[in-house]
C-alpha positions in Angstrom: -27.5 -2.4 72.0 -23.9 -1.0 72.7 -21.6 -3.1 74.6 -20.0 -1.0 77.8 -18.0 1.3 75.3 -17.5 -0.7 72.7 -19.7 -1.3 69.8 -21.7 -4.3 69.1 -21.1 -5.8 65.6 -23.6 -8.3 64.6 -27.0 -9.8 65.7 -26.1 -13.4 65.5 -28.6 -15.7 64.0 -28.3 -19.2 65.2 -26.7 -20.8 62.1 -24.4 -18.0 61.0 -21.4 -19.6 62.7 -18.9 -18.1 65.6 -19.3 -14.1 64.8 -17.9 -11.7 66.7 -20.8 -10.2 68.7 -18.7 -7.0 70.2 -14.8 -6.3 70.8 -13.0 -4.1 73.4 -9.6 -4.1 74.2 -9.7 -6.3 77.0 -12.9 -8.8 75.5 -14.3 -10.2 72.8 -18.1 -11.5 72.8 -18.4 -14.9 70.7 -21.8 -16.5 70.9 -22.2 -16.9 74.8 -18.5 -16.9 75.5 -17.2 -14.0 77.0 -13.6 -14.3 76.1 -10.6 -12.7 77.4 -7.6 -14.4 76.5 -6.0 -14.4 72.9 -8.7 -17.0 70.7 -8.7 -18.6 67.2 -12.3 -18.3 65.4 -13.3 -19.9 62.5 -17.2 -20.3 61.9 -17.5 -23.8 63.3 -14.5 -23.4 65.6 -13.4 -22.3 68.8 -9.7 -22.4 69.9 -9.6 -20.9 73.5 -6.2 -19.7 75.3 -3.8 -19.6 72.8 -0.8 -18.6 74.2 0.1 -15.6 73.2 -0.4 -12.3 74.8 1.4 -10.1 72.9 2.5 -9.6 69.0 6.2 -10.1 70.9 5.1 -12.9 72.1 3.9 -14.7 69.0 6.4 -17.4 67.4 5.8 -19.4 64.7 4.9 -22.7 66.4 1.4 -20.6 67.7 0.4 -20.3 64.3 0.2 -24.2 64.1 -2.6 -24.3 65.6 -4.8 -22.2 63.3 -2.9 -23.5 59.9 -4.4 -27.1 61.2 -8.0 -25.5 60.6 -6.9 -25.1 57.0 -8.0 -21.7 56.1 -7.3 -20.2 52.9 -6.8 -16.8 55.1 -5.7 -16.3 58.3 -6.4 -12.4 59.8 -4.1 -11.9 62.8 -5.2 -9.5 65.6 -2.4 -8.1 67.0 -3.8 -6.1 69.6 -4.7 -2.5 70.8 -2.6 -1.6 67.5 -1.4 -3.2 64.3 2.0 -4.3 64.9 3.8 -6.7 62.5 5.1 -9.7 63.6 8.8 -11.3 63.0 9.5 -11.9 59.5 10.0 -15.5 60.6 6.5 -15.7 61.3 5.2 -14.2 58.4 7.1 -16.8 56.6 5.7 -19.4 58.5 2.3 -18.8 56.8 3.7 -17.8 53.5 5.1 -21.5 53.5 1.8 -22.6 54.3 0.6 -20.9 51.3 -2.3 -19.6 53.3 -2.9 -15.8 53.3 -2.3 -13.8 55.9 -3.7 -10.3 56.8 -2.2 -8.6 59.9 -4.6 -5.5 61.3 -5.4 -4.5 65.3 -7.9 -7.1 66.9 -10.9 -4.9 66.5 -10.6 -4.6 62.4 -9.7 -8.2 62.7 -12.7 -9.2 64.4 -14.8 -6.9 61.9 -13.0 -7.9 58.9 -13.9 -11.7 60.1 -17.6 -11.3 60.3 -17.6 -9.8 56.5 -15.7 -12.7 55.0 -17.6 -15.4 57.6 -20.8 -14.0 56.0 -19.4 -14.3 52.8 -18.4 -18.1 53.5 -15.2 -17.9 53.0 -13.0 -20.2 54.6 -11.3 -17.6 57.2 -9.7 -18.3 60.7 -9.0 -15.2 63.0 -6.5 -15.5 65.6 -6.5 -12.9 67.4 -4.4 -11.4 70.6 -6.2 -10.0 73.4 -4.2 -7.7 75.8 -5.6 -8.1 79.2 -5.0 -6.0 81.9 -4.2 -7.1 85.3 -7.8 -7.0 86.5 -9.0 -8.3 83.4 -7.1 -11.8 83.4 -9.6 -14.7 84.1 -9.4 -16.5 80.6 -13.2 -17.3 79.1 -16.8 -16.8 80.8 -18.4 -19.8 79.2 
C-alpha cells in the first residue's frame, strides 16, 4: 500500500521491534504512532519530541539522550537533505565511541530498518521538518 506520496517501507510483524512503516518529509509512521516531531527509535524504544527541529538546531547535549540507549551506531536524520552537523557534535559521539552515520531522514529511516532486521544494536534519531500546518507533535 503506498502512503499519500510517500512509500511504505516494511510490513511490520508484531515482534520485529519499532520499524519504520513509511517516511515523508513532514511524518514518519512507527507502529501505530503517527509522528511528526524529531523522534529517537531503537527497536524496543521510543523517544518522542526531541528537541530539535533543525540540523542548526542540534547541539550536543540532544544527543544525550540517544547515547543513554547505548547503541553501538547512531544514524542521524538530518532532514529533507543531508546536512552535517557542528564538528562539536560530531565529537560528542566520537567521544562516546559510538558510530555515527549522518544521511537525510528518509535513508535514515531505511537504513534503520536494514540493520534493526539484522539485530544490530542501532538507535535513529532523526529530525523531522514540519511545516506550519504540519506541527501537532505524535498521533498515538
Amino acid at each position: 500500500m503506498l502512503y499519500r506520496n510517500g512509500m511504505r517501507f516494511t510490513l511490520q510483524a508484531p515482534s520485529s521491534g519499532n520499524l519504520v512503516q513509511a517516511c515523508t518529509a513532514e511524518e514518519i509512521i512507527v507502529r501505530d504512532h503517527v509522528i511528526r516531531a524529531s523522534v529517537i527509535l531503537t527497536a524496543g524504544e521510543i523517544v518522542f519530541d526531541w528537541p530539535p527541529t533543525s540540523i542548526e538546531d542540534l547541539i550536543p547535549h540532544h544527543l544525550q539522550a540517544v547515547l543513554q540507549l547505548k547503541p553501538d551506531v547512531i544514524l542521524l536524520g538530518t532532514g529533507k537533505r543531508q546536512v552535517f552537523p557542528d564538528a562539536e557534535v560530531l565529537a560528542a559521539v566520537r567521544n562516546a565511541g559510538v558510530g555515527l552515520e549522518v544521511m537525510d531522514t528518509r535513508a535514515a529511516c531505511r537504513t534503520y530498518n536494514v540493520l534493526v532486521q539484522e539485530g544490530r544494536s542501532v538507535a535513529a534519531a532523526l529530525i523531522v521538518e514540519c511545516t506550519a500546518e504540519g506541527l501537532g507533535g505524535v498521533g498515538r
